[in-house]
PAVEX-131651 format. One record per atom (N, C-alpha, C): z negated, y, x negated; atom name. Coordinates in steps of 0.001 Angstrom, whole numbers. Example, Ala and Ser with C-alpha at 12.3 -4.5 7.8 and 13.67 -1.06 7.14 Angstrom:
      c3      c2      c1  a
   -7800   -5690  -13190  N
   -7800   -4500  -12300 CA
   -7800   -3300  -13200  C
   -7080   -2250  -12850  N
   -7140   -1060  -13670 CA
   -7870      30  -12900  C
***
This chain:
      c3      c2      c1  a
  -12590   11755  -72145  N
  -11696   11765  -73295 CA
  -12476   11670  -74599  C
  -13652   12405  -74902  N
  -14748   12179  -75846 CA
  -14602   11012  -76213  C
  -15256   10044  -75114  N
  -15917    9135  -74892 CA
  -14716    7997  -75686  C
  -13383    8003  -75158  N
  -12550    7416  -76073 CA
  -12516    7337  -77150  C
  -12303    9039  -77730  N
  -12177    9704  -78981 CA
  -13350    8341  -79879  C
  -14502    8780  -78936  N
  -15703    8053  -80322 CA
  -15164    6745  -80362  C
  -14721    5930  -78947  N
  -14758    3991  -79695 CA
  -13870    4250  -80452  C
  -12703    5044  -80599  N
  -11946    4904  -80853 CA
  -11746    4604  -82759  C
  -12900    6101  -83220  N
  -13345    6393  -84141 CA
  -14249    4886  -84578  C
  -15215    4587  -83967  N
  -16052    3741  -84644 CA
  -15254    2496  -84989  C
  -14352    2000  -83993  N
  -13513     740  -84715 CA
  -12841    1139  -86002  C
  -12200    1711  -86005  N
  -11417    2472  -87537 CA
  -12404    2639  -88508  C
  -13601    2983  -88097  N
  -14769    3134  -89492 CA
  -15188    1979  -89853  C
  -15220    1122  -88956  N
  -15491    -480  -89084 CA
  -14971   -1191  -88735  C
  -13368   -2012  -89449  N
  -12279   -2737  -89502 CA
  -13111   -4350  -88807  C
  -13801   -4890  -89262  N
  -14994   -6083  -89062 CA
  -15177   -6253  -86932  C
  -15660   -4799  -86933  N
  -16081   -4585  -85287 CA
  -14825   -4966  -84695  C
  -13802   -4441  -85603  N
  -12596   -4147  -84369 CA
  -12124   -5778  -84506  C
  -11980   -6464  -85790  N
  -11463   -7449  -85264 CA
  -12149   -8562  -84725  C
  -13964   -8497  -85133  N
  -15018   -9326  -83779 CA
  -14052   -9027  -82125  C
  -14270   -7836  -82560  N
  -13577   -7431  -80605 CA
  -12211   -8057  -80319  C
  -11441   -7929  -81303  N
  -10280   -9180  -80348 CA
  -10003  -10096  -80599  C
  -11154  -10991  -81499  N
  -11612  -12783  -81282 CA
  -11970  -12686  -79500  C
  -13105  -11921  -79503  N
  -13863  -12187  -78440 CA
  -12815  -11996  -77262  C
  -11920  -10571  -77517  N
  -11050  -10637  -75836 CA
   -9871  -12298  -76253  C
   -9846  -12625  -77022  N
   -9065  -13679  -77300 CA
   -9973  -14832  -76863  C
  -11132  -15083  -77058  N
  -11677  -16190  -76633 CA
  -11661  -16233  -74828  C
  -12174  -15216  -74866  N
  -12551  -14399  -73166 CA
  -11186  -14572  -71854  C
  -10209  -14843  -72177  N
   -8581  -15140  -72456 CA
   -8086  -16788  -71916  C
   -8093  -17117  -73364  N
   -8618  -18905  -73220 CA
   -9208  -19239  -72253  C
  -10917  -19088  -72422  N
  -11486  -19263  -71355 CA
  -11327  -19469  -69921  C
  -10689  -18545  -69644  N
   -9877  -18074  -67735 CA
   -8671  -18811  -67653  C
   -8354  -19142  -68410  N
   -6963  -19988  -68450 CA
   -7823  -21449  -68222  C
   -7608  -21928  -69571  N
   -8164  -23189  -69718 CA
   -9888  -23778  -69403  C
  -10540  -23029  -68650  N
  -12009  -23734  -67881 CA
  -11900  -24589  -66936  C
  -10637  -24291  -66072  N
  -10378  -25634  -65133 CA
   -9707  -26788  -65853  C
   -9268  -26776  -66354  N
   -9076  -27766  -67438 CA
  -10032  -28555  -67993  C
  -10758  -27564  -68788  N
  -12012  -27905  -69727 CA
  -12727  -28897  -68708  C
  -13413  -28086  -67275  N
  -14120  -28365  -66701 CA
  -14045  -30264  -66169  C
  -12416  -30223  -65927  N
  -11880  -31270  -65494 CA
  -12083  -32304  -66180  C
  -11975  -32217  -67326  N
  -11966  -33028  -68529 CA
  -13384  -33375  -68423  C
  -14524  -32504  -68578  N
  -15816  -33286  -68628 CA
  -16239  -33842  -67380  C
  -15711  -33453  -66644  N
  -16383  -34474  -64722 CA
  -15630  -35929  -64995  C
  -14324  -35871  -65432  N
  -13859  -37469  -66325 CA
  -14881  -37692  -67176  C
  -15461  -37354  -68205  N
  -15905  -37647  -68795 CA
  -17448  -38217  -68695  C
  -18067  -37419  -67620  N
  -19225  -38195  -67267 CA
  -19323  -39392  -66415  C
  -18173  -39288  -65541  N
  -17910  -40562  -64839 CA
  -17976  -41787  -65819  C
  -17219  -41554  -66783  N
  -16776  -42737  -68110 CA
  -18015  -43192  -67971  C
  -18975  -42104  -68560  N
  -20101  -42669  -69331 CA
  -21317  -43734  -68349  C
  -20839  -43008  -66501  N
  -22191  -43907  -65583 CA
  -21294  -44924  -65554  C
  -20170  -44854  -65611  N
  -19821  -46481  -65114 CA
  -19513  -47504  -66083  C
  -19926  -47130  -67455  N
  -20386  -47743  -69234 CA
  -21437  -48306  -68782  C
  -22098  -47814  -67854  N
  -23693  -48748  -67122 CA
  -23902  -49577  -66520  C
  -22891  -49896  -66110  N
  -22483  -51208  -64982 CA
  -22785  -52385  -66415  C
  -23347  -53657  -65798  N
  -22998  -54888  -66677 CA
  -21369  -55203  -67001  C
  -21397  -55626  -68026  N
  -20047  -55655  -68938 CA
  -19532  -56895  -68342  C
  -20681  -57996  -67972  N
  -20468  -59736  -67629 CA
  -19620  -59860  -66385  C
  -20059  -58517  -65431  N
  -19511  -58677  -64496 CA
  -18321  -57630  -63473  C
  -18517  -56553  -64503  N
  -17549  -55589  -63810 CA
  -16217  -55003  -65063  C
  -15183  -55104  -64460  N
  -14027  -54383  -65668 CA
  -13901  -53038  -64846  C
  -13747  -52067  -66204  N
  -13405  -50869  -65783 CA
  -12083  -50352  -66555  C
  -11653  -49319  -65366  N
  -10434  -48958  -66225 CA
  -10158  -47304  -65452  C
   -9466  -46542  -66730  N
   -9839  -44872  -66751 CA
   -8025  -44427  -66237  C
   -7719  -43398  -65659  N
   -6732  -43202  -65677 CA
   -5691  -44047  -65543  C
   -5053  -44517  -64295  N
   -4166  -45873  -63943 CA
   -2930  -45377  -63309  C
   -2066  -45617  -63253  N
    -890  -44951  -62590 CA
     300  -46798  -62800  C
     133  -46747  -61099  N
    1205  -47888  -60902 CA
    1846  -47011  -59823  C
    3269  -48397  -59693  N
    4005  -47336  -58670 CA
    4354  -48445  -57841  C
    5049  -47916  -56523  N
    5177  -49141  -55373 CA
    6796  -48408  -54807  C
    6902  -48866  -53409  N
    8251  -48548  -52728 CA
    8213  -47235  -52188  C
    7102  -46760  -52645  N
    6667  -45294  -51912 CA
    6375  -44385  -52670  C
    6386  -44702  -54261  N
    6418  -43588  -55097 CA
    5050  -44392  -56244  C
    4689  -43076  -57274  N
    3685  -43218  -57932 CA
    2175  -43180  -57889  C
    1267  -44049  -57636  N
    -394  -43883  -57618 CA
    -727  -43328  -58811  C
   -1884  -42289  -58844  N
   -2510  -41940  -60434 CA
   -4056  -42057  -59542  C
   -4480  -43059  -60180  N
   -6377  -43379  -59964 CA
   -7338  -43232  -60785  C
   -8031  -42342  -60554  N
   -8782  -41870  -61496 CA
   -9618  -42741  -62335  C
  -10265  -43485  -61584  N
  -10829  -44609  -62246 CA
  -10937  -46002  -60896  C
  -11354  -47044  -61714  N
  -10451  -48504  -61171 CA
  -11685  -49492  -61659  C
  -12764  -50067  -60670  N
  -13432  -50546  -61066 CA
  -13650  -52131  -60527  C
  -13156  -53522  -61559  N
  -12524  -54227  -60502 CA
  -14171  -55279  -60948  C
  -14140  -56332  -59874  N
  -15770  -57337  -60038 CA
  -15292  -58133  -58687  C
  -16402  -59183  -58623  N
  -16567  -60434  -57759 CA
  -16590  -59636  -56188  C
  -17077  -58657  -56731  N
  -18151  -57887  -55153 CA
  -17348  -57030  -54599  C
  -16079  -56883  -55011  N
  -15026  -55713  -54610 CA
  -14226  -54967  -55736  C
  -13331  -54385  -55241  N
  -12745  -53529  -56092 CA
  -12987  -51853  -55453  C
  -13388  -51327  -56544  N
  -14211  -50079  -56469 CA
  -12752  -48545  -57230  C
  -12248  -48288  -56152  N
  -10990  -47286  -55896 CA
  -11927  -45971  -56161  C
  -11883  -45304  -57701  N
  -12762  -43953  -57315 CA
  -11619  -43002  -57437  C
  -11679  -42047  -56535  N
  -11413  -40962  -56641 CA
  -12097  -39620  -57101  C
  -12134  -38907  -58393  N
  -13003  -37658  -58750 CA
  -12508  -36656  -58469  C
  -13435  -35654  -57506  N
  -13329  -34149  -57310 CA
  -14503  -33593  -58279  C
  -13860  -32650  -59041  N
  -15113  -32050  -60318 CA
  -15534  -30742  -59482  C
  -15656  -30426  -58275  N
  -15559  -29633  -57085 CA
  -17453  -29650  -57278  C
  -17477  -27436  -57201  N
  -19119  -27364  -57038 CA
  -18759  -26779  -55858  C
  -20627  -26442  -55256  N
  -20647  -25615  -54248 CA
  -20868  -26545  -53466  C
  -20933  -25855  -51922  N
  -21309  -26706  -50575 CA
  -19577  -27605  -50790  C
  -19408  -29024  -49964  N
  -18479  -29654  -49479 CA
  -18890  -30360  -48323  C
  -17810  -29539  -47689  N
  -18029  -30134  -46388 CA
  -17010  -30907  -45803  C
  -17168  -32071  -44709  N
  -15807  -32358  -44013 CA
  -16698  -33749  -43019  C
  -15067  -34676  -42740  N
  -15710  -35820  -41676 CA
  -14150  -36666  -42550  C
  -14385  -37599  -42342  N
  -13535  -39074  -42619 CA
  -12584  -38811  -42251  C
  -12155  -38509  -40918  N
  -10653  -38404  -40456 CA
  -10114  -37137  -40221  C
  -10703  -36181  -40784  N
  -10171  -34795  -41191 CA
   -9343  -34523  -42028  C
   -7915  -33828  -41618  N
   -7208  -33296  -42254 CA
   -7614  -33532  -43832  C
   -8375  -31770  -43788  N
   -8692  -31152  -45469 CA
  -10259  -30948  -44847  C
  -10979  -30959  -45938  N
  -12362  -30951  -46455 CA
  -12327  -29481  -46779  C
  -13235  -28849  -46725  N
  -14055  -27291  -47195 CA
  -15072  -27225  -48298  C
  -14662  -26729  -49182  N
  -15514  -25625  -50121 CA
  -15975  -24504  -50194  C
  -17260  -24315  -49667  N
  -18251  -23324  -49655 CA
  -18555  -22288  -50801  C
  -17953  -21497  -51314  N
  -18784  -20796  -52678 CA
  -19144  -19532  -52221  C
  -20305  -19711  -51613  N
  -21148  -18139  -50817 CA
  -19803  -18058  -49724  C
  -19599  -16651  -49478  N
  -18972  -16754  -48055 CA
  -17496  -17121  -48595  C
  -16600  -17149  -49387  N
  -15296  -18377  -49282 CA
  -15103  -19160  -49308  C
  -14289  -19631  -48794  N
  -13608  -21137  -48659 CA
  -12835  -21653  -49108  C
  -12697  -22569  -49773  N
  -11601  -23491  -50373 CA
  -11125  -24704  -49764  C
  -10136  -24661  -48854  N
   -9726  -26307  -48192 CA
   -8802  -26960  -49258  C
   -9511  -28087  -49123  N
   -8434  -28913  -50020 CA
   -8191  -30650  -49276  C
   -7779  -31235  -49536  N
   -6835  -31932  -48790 CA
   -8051  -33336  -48967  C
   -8114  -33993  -47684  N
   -9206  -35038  -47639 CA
   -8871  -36095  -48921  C
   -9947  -36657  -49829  N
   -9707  -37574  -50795 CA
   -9811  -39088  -50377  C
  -10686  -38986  -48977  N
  -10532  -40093  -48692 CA
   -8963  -40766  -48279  C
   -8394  -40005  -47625  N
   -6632  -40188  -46988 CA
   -6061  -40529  -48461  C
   -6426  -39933  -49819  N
   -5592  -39788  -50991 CA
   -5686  -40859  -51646  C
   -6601  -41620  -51071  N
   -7381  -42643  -51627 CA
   -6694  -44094  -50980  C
   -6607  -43988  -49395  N
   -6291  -44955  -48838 CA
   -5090  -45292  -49322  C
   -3799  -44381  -49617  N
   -2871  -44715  -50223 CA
   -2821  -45736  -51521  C
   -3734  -45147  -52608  N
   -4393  -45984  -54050 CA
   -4777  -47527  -53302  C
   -5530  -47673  -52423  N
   -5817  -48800  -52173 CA
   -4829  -49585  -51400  C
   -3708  -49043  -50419  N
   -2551  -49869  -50292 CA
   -1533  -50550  -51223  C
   -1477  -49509  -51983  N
    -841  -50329  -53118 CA
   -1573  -50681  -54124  C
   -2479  -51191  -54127  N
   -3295  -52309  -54777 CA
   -3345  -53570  -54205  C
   -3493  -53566  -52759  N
   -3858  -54580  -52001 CA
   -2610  -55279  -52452  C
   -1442  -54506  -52302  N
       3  -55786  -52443 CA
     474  -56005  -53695  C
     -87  -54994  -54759  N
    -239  -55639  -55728 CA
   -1026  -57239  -56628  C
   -2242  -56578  -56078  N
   -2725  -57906  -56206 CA
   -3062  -59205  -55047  C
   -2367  -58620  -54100  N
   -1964  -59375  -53047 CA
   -2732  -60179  -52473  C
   -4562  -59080  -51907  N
   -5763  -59339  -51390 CA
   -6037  -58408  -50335  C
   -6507  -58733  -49600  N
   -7021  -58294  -48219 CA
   -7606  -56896  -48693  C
   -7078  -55665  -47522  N
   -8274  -54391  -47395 CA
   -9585  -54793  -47873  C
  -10372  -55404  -46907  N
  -11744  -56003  -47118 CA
  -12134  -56143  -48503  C
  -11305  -56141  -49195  N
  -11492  -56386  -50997 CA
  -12192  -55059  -51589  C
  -11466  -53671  -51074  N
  -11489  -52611  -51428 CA
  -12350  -51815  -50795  C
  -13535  -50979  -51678  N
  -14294  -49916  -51409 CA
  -13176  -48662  -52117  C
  -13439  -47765  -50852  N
  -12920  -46375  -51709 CA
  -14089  -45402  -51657  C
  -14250  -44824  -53206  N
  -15294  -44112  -53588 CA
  -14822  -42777  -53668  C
  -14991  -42041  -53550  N
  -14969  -40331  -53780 CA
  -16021  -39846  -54359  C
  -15771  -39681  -55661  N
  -17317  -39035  -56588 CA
  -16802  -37448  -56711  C
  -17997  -36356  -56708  N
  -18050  -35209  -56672 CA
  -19319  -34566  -58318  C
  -18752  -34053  -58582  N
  -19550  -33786  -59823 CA
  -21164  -33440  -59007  C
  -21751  -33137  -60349  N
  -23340  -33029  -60337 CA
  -23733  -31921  -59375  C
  -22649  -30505  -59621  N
  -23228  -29204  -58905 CA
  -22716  -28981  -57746  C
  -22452  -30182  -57340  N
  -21912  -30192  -55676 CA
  -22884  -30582  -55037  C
  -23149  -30002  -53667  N
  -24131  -30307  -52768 CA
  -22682  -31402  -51658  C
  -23142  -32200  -51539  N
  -22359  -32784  -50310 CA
  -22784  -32908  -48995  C
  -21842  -32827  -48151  N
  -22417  -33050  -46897 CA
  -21112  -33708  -45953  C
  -20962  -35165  -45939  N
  -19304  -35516  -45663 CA
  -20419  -36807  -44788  C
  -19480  -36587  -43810  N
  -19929  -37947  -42722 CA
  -18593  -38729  -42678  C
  -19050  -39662  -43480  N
  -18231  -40914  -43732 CA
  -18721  -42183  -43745  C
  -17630  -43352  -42981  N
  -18596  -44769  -43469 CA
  -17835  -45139  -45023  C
  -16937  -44388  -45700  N
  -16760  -44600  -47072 CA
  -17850  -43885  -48172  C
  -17785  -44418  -49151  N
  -18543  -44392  -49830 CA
  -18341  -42676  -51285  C
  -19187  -41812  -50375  N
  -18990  -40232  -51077 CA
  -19987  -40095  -51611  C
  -20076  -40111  -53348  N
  -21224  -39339  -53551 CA
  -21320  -38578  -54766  C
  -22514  -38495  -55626  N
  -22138  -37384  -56982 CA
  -22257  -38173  -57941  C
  -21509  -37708  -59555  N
  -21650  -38946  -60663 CA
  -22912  -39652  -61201  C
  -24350  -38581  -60421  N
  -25426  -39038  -60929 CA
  -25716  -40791  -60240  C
  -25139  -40730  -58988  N
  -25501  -41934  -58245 CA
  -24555  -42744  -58275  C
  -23096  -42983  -58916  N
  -21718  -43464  -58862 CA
  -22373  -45156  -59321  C
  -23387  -45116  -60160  N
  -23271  -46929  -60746 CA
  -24131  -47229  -59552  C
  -25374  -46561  -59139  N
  -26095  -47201  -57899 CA
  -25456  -47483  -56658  C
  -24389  -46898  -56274  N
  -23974  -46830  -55141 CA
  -22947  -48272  -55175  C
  -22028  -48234  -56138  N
  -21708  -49880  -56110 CA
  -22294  -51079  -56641  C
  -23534  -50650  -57308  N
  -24299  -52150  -57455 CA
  -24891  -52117  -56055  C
  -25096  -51796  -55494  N
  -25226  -51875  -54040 CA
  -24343  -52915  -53077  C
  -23692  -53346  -53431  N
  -22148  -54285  -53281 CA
  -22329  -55156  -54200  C
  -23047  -56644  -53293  N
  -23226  -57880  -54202 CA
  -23033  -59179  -53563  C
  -22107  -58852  -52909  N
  -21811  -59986  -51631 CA
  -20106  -60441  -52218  C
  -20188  -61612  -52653  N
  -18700  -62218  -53194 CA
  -17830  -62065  -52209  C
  -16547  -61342  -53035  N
  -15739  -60823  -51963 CA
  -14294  -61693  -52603  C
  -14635  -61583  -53864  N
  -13043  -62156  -54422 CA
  -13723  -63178  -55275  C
  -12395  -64563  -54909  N
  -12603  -65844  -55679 CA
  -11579  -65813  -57013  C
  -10411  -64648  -56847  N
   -9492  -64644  -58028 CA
  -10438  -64396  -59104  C
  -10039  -65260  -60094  N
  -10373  -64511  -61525 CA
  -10372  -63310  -61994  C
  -11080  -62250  -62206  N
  -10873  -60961  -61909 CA
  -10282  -60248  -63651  C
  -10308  -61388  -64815  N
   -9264  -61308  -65527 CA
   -8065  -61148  -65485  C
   -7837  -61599  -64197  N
   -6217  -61772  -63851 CA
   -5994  -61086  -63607  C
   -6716  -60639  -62521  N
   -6813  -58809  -62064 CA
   -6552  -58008  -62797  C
   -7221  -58139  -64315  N
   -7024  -56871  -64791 CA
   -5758  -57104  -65846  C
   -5141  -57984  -65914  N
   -4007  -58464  -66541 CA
   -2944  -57623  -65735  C
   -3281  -57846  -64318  N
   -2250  -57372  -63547 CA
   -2279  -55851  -64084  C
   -3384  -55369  -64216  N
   -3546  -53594  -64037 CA
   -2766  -53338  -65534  C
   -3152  -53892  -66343  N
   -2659  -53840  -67335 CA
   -1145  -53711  -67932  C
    -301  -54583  -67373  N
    1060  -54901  -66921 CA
    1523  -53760  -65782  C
     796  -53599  -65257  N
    1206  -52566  -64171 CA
     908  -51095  -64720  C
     290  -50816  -65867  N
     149  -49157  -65854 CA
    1402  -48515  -66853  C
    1708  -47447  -65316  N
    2607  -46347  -66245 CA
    2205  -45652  -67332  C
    2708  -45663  -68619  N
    1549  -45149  -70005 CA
    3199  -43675  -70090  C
    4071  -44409  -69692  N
    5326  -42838  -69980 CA
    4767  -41515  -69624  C
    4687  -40311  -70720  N
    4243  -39024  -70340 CA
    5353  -38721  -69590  C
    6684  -38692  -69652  N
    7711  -38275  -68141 CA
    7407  -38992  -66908  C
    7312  -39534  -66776  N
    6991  -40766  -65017 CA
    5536  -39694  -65132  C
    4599  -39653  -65527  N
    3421  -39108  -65421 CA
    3500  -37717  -65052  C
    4250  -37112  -65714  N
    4096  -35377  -65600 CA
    5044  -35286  -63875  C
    5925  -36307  -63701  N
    7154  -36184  -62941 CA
    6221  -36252  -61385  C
    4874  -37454  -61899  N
    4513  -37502  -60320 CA
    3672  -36140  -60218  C
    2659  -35556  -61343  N
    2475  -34195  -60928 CA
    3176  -33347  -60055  C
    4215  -33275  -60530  N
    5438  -32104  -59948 CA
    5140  -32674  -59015  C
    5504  -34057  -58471  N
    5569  -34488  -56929 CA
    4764  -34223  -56083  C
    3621  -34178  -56953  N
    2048  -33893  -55978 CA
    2448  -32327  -55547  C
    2590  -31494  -56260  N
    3063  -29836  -56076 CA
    3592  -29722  -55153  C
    4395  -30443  -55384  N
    5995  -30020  -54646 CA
    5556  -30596  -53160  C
    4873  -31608  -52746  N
    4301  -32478  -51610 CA
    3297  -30301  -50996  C
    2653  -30471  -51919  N
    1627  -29499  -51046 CA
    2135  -28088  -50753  C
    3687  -27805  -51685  N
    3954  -26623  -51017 CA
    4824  -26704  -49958  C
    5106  -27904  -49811  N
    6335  -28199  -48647 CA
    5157  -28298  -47567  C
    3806  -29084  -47669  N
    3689  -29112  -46270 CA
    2913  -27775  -46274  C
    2530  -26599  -46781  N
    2351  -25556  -46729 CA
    3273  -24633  -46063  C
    4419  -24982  -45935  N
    5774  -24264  -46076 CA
    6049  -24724  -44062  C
    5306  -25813  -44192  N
    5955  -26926  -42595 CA
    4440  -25880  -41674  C
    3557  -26047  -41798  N
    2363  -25607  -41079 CA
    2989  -24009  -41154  C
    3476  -22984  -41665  N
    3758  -21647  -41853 CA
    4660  -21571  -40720  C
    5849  -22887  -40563  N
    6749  -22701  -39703 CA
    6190  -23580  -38338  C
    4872  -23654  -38504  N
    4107  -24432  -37130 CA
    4812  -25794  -37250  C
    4834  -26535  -38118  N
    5680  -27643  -38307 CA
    4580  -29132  -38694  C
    4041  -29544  -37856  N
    3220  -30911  -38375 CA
    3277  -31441  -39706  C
    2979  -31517  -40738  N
    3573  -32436  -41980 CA
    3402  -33238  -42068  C
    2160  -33961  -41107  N
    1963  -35553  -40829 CA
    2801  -36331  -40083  C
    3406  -35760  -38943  N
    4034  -36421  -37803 CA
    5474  -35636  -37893  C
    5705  -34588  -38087  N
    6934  -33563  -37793 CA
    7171  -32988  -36766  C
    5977  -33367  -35749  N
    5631  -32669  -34324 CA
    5343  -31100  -34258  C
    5379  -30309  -33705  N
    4976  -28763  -33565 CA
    3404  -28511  -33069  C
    3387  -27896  -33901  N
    1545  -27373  -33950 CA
    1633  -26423  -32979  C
     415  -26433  -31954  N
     552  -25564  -30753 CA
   -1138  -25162  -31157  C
   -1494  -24299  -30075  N
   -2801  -23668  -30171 CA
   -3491  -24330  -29095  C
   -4863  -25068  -29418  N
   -5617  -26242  -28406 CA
   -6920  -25616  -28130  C
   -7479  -25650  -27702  N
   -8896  -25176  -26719 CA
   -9709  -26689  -27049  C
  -11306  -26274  -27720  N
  -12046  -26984  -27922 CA
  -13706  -26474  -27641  C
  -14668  -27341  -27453  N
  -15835  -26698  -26889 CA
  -16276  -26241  -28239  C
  -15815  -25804  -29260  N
  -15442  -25211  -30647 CA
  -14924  -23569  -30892  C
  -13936  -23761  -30042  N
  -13167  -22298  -29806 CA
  -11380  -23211  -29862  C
  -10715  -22313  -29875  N
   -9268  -22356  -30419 CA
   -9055  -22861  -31446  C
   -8301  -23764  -31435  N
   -7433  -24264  -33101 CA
   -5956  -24631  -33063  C
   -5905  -24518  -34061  N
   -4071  -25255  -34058 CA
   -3981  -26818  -34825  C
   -3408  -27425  -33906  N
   -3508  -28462  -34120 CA
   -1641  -29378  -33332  C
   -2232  -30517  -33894  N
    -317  -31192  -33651 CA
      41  -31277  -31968  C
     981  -31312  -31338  N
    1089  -31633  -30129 CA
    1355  -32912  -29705  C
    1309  -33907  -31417  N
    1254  -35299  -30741 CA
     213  -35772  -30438  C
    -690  -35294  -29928  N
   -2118  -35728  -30003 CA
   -2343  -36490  -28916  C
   -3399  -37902  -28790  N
   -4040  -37893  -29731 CA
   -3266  -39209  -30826  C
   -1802  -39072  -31033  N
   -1693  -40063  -31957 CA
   -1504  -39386  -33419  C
   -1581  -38189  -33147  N
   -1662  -37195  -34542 CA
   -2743  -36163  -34122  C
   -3982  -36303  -35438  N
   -4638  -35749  -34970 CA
   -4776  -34278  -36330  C
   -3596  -33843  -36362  N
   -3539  -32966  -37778 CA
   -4106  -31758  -37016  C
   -4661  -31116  -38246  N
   -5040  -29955  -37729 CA
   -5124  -29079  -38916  C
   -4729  -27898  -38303  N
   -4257  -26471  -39031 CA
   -5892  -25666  -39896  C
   -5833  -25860  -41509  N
   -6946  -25095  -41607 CA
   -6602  -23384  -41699  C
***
């Protein structure tokens, strides 16, 4: 009770202290709120700047894209179109260990002993690149899908797609120099151009959708309910141990994290 008594006393003797002290719980505040935000914003932001490195002669880039098809709204993080392919990135600003495999469900985040599953980017990705293909109305084969992971991620993903961190994002597709497309890739980006949703409602609306997508199939796996297939998740025996996984298997190969 002392011990009160005195802070209590010293702020009142010094009006200055007391109101340093609730900038700081006010900044301290902010902070916890808005750092995933913040954070988000600069893993965009360094991406911008490696793929400003690419030659200008031969690659168009484009930030934030949102077209829509018969199946709803795409939002692509970044859209990198050239002779040698079209380069589909997807950004996770995700630190820590990441772990996973190509045709896995959800991917794992390591931070010391917890885990964070979050939903494979490659699958999130293949979608972005279907409706591109019929947009610009070119073969799969056209399309690399990239998954970039910020700087303080260690990766460890066995994939034949192309996963890596923003330090290596321009090396990894100048790596890709084999003519893949004869279209004018002006046209291309005429198309992207013509095609992007710029409306903040259509934009905020597919957010919600994304939400609303992950608590429903949250909601389907709770009730042992497949969200890939609509099949019932049973408990399977693997030289692994036990898991839960779909009972359409193996034409659904979902599995319960």
């Amino acid at each position: 009770m002392e011990i009160i008594k005195s802070i209590i006393n010293t702020y009142l003797n010094n009006p200055n202290l007391l109101l340093q002290t609730i900038i700081l719980i006010i900044l301290c505040v902010l902070l916890k709120i808005y750092y995933p935000k913040f954070r988000g914003f600069m893993g965009e932001f360094w991406v911008k700047l490696e793929l400003r490195k690419l030659p200008k002669d031969r690659y168009i880039i484009f930030n934030d894209i949102m077209i829509e098809d018969e199946k709803g709204t795409h939002q692509i993080d970044h859209l990198v179109l050239s002779k040698f392919g079209i380069f589909v990135i997807e950004m996770k600003n995700y630190y820590g260990l990441i772990k996973g495999k190509e045709f896995d469900n959800k991917w794992c985040q390591y931070l010391g002993k917890h885990k964070n599953y979050f939903l494979n980017p490659i699958h999130q990705n293949y979608g972005h690149i279907k409706s591109l293909s019929n947009l610009f109305k070119l073969e799969d084969k056209c399309f690399f899908s990239v998954i970039c992971f910020s700087n303080q991620a260690k990766v460890d993903v066995k994939s034949n797609n192309i996963v890596t961190q923003v330090d290596y994002l321009k090396d990894e597709i100048l790596k890709y120099n084999e003519v893949l497309i004869n279209d004018d890739i002006k046209k291309l980006s005429n198309i992207v151009m013509c095609s992007n949703i710029e409306d903040k409602k259509l934009r905020s609306q597919h957010i919600k959708n994304i939400r609303f997508k992950i608590n429903n199939d949250k909601n389907l796996e709770d009730n042992m309910t497949c969200p890939k297939c609509g099949n019932q998740l049973i408990e399977r025996n693997s030289k692994y141990g036990k898991f839960i996984g779909c009972s359409n298997y193996p034409k659904c190969r979902y599995i319960k994290k």
